[in-house]
C-alpha positions in Angstrom: 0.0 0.0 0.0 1.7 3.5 -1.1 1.2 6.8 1.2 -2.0 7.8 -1.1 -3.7 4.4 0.0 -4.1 2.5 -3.4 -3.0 -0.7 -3.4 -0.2 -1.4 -5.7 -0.4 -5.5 -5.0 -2.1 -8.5 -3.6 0.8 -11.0 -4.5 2.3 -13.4 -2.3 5.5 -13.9 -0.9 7.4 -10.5 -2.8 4.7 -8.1 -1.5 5.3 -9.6 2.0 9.0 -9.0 1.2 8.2 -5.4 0.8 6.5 -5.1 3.6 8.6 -6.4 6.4 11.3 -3.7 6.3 8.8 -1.0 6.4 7.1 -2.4 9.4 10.3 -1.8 11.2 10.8 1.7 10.0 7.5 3.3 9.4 6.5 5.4 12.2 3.5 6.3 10.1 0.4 4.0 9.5 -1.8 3.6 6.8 -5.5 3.0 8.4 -8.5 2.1 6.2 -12.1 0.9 6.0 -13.0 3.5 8.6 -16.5 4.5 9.2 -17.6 7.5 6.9 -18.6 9.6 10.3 -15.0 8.8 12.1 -13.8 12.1 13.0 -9.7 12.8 13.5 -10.4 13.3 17.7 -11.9 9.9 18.1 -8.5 8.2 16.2 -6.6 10.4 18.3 -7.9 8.9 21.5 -7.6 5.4 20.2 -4.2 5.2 19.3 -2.8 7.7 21.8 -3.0 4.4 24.5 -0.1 2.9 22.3 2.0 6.2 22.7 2.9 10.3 21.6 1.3 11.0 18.6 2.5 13.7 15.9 -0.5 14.0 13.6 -3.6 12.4 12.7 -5.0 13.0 9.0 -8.2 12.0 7.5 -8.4 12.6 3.5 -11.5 14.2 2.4 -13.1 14.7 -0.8 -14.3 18.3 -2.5 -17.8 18.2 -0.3 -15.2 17.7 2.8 -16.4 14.2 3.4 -14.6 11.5 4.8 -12.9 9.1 2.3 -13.0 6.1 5.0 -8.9 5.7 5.8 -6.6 7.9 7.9 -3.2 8.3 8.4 -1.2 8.2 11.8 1.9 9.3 12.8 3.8 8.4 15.9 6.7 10.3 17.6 8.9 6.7 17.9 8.7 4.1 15.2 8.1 1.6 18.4 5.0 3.0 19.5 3.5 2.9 15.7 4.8 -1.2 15.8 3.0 -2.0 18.3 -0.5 0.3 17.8 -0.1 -2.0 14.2 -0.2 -5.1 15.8 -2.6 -4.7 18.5 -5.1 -3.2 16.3 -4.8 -4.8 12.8 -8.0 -6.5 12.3 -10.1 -5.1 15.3 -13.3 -3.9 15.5 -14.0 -0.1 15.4 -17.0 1.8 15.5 -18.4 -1.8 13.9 -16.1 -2.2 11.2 -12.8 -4.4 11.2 -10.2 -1.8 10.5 -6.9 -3.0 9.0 -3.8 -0.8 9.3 -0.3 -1.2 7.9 2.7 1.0 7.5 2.4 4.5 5.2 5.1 5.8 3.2 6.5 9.3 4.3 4.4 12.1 2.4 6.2 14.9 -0.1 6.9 17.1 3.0 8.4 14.0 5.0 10.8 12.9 1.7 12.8 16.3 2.3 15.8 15.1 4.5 17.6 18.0 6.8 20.6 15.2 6.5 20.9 15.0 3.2 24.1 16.6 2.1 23.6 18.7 -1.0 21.5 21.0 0.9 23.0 24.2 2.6 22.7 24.8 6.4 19.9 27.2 6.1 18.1 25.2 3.5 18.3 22.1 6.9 17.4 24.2 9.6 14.3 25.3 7.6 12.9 21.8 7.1 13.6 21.4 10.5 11.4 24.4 11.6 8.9 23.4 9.7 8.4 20.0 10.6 8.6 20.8 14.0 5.9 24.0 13.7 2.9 22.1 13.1 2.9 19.8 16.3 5.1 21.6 18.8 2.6 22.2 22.3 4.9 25.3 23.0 3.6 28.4 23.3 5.9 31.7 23.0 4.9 35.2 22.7 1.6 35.0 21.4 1.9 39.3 21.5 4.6 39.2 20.0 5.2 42.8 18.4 8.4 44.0 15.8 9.8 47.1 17.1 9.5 48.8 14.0 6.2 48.0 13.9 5.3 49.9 17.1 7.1 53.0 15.9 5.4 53.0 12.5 2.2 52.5 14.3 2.5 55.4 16.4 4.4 58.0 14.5 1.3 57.0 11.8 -1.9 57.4 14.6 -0.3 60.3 15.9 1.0 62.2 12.7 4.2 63.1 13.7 7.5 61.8 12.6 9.4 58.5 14.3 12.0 61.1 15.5 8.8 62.8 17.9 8.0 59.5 19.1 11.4 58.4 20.2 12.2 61.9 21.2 15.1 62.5 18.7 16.0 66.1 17.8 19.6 66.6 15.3 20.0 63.1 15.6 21.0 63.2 19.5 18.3 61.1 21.8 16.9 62.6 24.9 17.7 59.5 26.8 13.8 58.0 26.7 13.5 56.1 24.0 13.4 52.9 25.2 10.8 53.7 27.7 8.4 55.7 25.2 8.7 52.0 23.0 7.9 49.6 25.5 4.9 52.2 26.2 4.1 52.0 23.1 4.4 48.3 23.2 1.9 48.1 26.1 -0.6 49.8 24.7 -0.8 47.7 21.0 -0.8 44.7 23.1 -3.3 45.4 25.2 -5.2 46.3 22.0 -4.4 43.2 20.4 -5.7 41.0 23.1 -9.1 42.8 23.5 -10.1 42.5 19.8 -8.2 38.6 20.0 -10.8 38.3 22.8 -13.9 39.6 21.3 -13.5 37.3 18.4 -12.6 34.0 20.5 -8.9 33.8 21.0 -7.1 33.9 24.3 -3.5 34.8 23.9 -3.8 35.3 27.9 -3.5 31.6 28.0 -0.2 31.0 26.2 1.4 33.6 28.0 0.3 31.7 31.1 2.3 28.7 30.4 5.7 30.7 30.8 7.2 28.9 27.4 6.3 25.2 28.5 4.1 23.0 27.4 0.6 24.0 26.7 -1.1 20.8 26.2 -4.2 21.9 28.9 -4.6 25.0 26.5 -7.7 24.4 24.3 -6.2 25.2 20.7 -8.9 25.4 17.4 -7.9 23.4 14.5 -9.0 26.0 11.8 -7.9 29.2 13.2 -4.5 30.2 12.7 -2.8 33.3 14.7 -0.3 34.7 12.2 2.2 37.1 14.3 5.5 38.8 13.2 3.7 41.2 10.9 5.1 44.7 9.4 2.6 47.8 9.9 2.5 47.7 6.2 0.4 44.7 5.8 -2.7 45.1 4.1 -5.6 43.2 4.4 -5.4 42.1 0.1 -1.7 41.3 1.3 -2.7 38.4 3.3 -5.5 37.4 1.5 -3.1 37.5 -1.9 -1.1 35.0 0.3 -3.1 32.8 1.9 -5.4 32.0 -0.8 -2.4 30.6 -3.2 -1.6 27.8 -1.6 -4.2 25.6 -3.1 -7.6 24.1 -1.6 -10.1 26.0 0.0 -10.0 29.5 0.7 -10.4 31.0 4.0 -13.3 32.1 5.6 -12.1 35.1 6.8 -9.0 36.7 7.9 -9.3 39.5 10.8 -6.8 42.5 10.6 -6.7 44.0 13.7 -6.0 48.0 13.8 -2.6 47.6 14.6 -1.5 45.2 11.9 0.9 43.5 14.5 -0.6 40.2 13.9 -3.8 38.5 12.6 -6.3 35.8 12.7 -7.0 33.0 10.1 -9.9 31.3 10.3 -10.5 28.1 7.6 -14.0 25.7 7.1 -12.1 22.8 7.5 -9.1 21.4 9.3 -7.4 19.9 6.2 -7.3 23.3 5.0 -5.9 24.6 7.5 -3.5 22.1 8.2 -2.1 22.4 4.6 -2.2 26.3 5.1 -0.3 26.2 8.3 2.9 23.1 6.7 3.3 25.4 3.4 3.1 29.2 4.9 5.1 28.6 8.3 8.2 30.5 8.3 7.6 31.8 4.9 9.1 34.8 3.8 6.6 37.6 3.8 7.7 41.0 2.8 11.0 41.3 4.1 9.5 39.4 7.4 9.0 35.3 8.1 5.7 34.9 9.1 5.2 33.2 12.6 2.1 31.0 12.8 0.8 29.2 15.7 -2.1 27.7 16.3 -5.1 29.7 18.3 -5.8 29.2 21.8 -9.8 29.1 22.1 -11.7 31.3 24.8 -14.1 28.9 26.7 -15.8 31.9 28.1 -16.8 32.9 24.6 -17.7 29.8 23.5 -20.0 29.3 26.7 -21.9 33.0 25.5 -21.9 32.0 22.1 -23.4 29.0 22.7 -25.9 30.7 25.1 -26.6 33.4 22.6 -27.0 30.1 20.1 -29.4 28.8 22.5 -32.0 32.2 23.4 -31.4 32.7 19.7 -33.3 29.4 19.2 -36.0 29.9 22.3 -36.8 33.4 20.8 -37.4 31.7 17.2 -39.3 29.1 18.8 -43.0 30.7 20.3 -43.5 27.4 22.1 -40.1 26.8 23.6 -40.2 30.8 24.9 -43.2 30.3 26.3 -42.1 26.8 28.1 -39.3 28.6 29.4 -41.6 32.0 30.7 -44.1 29.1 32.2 -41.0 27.9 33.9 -39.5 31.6 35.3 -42.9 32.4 37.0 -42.7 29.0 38.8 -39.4 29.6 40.1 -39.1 31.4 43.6 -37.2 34.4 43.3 -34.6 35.4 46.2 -34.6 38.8 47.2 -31.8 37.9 49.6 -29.3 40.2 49.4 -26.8 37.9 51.2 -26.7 35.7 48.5 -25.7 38.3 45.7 -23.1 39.3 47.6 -21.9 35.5 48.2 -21.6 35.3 44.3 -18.9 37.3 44.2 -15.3 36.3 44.6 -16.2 32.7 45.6 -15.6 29.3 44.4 -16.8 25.8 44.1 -16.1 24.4 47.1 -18.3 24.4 50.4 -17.5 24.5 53.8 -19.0 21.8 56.4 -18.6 21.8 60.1 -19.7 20.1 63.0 -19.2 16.7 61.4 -19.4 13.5 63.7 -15.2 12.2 64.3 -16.9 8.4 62.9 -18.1 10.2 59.3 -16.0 9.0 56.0 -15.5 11.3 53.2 -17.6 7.9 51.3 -20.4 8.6 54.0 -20.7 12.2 53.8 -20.2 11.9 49.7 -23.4 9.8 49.7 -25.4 12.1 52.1 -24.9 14.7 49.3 -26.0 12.4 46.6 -28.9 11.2 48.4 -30.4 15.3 48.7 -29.8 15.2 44.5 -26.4 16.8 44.4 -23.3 15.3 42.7 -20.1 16.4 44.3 -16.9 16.4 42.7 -14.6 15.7 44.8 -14.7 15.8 49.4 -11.7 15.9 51.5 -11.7 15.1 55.3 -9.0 16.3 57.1 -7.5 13.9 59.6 -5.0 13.8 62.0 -2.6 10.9 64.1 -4.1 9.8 66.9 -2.3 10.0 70.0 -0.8 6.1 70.9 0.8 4.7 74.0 4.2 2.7 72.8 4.1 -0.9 73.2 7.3 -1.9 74.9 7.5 -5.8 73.5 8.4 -4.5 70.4 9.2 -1.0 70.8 6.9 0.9 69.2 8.0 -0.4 65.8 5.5 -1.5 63.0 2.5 -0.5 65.1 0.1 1.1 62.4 -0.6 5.2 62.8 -4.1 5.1 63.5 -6.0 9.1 61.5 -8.8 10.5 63.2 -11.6 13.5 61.8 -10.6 16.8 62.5 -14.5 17.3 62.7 -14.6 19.6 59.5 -14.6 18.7 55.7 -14.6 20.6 52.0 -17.3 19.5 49.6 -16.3 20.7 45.6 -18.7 21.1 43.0 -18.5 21.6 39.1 -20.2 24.9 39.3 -20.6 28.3 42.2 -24.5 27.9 41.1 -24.0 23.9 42.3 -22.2 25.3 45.5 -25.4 27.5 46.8 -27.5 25.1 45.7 -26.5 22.4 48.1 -25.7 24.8 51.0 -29.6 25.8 50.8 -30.6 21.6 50.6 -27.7 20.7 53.2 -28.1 23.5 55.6 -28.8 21.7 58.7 -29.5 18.5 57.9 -28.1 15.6 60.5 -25.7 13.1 59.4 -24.5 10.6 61.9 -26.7 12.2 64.3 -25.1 15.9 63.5 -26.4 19.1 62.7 -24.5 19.9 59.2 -23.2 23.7 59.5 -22.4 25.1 56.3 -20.6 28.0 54.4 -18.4 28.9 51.1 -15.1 28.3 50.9 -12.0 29.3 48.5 -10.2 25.7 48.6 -9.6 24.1 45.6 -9.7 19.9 45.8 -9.5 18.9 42.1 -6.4 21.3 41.6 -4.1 19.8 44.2 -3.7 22.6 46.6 -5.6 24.6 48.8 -4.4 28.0 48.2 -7.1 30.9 47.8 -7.0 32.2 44.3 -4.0 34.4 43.1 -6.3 37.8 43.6 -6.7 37.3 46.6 -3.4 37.2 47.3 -2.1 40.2 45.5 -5.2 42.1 46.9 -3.1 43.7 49.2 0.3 44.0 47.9 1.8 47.1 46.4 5.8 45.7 45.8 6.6 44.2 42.4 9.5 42.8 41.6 11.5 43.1 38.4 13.3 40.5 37.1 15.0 40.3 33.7 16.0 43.9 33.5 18.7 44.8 31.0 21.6 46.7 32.3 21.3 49.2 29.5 18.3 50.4 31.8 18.8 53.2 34.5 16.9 53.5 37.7 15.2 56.6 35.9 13.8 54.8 33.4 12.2 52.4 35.5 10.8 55.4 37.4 9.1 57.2 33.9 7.9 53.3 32.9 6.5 52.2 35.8 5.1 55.6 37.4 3.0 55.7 34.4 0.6 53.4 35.6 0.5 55.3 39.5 2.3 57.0 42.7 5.5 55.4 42.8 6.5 54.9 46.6 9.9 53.5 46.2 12.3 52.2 43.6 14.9 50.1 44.5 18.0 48.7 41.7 20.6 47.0 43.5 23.6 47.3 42.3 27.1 45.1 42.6 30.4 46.0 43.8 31.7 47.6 40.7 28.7 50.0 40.3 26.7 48.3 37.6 23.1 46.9 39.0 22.3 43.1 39.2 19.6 42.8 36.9 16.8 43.0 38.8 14.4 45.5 40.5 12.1 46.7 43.0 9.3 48.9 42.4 6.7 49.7 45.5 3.5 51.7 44.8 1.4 53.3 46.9 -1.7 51.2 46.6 -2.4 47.8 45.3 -4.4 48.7 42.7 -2.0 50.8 40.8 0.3 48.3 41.5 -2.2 45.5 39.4 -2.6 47.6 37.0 1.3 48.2 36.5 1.4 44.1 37.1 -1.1 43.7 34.1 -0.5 46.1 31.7 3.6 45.5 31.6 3.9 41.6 31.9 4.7 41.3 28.1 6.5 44.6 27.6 10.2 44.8 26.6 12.6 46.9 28.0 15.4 47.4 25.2 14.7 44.1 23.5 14.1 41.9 26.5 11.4 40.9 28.3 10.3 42.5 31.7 9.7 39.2 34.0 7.0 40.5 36.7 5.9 39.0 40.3 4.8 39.9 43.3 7.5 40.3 45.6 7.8 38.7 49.3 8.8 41.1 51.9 6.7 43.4 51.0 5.1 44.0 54.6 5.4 46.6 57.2 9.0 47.3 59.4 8.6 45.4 62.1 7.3 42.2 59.6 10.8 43.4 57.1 13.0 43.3 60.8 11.9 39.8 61.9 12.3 38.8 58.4 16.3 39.9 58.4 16.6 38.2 61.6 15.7 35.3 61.0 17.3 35.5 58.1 20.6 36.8 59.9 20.2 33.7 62.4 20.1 31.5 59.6 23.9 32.7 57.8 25.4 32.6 61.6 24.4 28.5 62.0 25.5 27.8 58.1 28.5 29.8 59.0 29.4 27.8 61.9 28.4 24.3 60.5 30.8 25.5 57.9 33.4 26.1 60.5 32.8 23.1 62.3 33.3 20.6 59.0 36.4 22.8 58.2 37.9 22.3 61.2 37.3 18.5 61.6 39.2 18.6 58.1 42.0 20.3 59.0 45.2 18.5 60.6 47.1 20.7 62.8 50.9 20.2 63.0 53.0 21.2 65.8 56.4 21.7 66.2 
């Protein structure tokens, strides 16, 4: 079978011949008599028991319909071995699938070892064989410096010169800082209109430059970045409708031309859209392309608009859902508008009996019609007498209820609802007493959200400063966003500072808003690195702080001491 799926024989022994070597080398397979409605997520989740997978592909004709065969690649030539010989001949979605190696596509037969190529001409395969699958994501915001000059000198009307404060060719000393405020302002642009149409560049910018495997990506929409202010809207249309198949559906310019969104009918399309135009030369630019991170917050309203859409097209439906309103009670509790905001999932239950298992007080929730996601019991060793035959050892800890559990629900709404039900109620011959709580138990820790933390706290610190920057110019850049209260740069022995700062504001809010608005802006081509810093309280918290900390250095400094003297063989004469 060749890469296209015909089948070039049915002969015996020399066909099988043929076979046998790809089978050890193929980390591609070649899967047909697939169901007509098989879609490329439910492959995915098949085969990804047997190990990583690269790509799965599913042909389809001009009506975009599914041909019935696929082809999967693995990242090891192992893992596809073994996915071939576990599932040859088994039975999916009712039909007996078979599945044998593929031969490497067009794209794949370009070797980055093969010697008559140059070293660019390598590294360029390379790029883009690795662009399409790679789970990294890296400055989404990404903005060209020249880009932000052009795009201000052109909104403005004045000259580049006025916006980086150049007069006869000699610099005022400021330029840097009026281009990373520049910068902060196009980006926070960018990532409202992103946002409005469905993409969350928040959410690769999150991940820090590691893996971003949880981030939900769409499989037609491509974010292309790295753009000149030039670009025109017929520009990138120009381009991306020469690469053959299907043109886009749209492609969305936003008003700073920094970057833009392409959005395909089908995934095919976009797949071939993304392996041809990745790294291409555009302008006098390469075009960056990565695939765009989805907002589930906008596909929750769309789908809610989607939904009262259909109830007001629908007389009967709207007046179901009227009949249902009036039959509601309505609250006009204030207390429980107020306990919407800032809260989370998770409940708060006290007074429990010490005998009641998290299985027990799991099942008293189910029983009232409420389906908890996860309960934690905290417990604690109980106090045990040693047993002198056999000193203590191999005696079993015995826990005991701390007389208090969390209860965590898939939704707040789920939350209030079953502290009205369970409000209370006895279990185990106790009165259930109930209230919200900020504890996460499906995400591992029980730390109150991040806001909450940073509520109070006015010191940022600066990491990732280059030393081209002045303490000055942190004091222009950052005091544009509030009352500066301090800036601190320390500095090393030979005058120069130690690339990093601290900058303390006067209230927390200004400080968040600094936090915010700067976390992606550059600083003479690199990238300010924001966080909260953690002495950041009052003088008497910052003097038991460098005690303790003084305390510490003395007993290292002795232990030190003490090893080197043990060490040391003193001679004497």
């Amino acid at each position: 079978v060749e890469a296209n799926g015909n089948e070039s024989s049915r002969g015996g022994g020399e066909a099988s011949d043929q076979t046998q070597p790809l089978l050890q080398l193929a980390d591609r397979l070649f899967v047909r008599n697939l169901p007509f409605t098989t879609t490329e997520e439910e492959l995915h989740e098949t085969f990804s028991h047997f190990g990583q997978i690269n790509s799965v592909h599913i042909p389809v004709d001009d009506a975009k319909r599914n041909k019935g065969y696929a082809f999967v690649e693995f990242e090891s030539k192992k893992d596809a071995k073994i996915a071939m010989e576990s599932m040859d001949g088994e039975d999916f979605q009712g039909r007996l699938i078979h599945i044998m190696p593929a031969k490497p596509t067009k794209e794949r037969a370009l070797d980055e070892n093969d010697p008559n190529l140059s070293y660019k001409e390598k590294q360029a395969i390379i790029r883009q064989k690795e662009a399409e699958k790679t789970t990294i994501g890296w400055s989404a915001t990404f903005l060209r410096g020249d880009a932000v000059v052009d795009n201000i000198s052109d909104r403005l009307g004045v000259t580049k010169g006025d916006v980086l404060n150049v007069k006869d060719g000699i610099s005022s000393g400021n330029a840097a800082v009026r281009l990373a405020l520049g910068e902060t302002h196009i980006i926070s642009e960018n990532v409202s209109f992103f946002k409005s149409h469905g993409v969350d560049v928040k959410a690769l910018e999150a991940s820090g430059g590691k893996s971003t495997n949880g981030v939900k990506r769409s499989k037609t929409m491509i974010l292309v970045k790295n753009l000149p202010y030039d670009t025109l809207l017929e520009d990138l249309t120009k381009v991306f409708h020469g690469i053959g198949g299907d043109v886009p559906q749209r492609i969305l310019l936003p008003p700073s031309k920094s970057a833009a969104l392409v959005e395909y009918g089908h995934a095919v399309d976009a797949r071939r859209a993304f392996r041809r135009l990745s790294y291409k030369k555009f302008k006098h630019v390469p075009l960056y392309l990565e695939w765009a991170p989805m907002d589930e917050e906008f596909d929750r309203s769309v789908s809610g608009q989607s939904e009262t859409q259909e109830s007001r097209d629908d007389p009967k439906r709207q007046t179901h859902l009227s009949a249902n309103e009036r039959n509601q009670p309505v609250d006009e509790d204030p207390a429980n508008d107020a306990a919407d905001v800032g809260t989370s999932q998770a409940i708060y239950v006290k007074n429990l009996n010490f005998a009641t298992s998290e299985v027990q007080l799991r099942d008293a929730f189910s029983q009232a019609g409420l389906e908890p996601r996860a309960v934690k019991i905290p417990t604690k060793a109980a106090p045990s007498r040693r047993n002198a035959s056999d000193g203590g050892e191999g005696s079993e800890v015995r826990q005991l209820s701390m007389g208090f559990g969390f209860v965590e629900f898939s939704s707040e709404d789920e939350a209030l609802k079953a502290i009205k039900k369970m409000q209370g109620k006895l279990v185990d011959g106790h009165s259930l007493e109930i209230k919200l709580s900020t504890k996460s138990l499906s995400g591992g820790n029980s730390r109150a959200p991040e806001v909450d933390k940073s509520a109070r706290k006015t010191k940022i610190m600066v990491r990732n400063v280059p030393f081209e920057a002045t303490r000055s110019e942190l004091l222009q850049l950052f005091g544009s966003f509030g009352q500066l209260k301090k800036v601190r740069l320390p500095k090393k022995f030979d005058g120069t500072h130690r690339g990093f700062a601290f900058c303390e504001f006067v209230t927390s809010k200004e400080a968040r808003n600094a936090m915010t608005s700067l976390s992606q802006t550059h600083l003479y081509g690199r990238r300010l690195v924001l966080e909260w810093a953690e002495h950041c309280g009052g003088e008497n918290e910052k003097a038991d702080d460098a005690r303790e900390r003084a305390k510490r250095d003395v007993r290292v400094a002795g232990l030190n001491r003490e090893q080197t003297r043990k060490k040391t063989k003193h001679i004497k004469f």
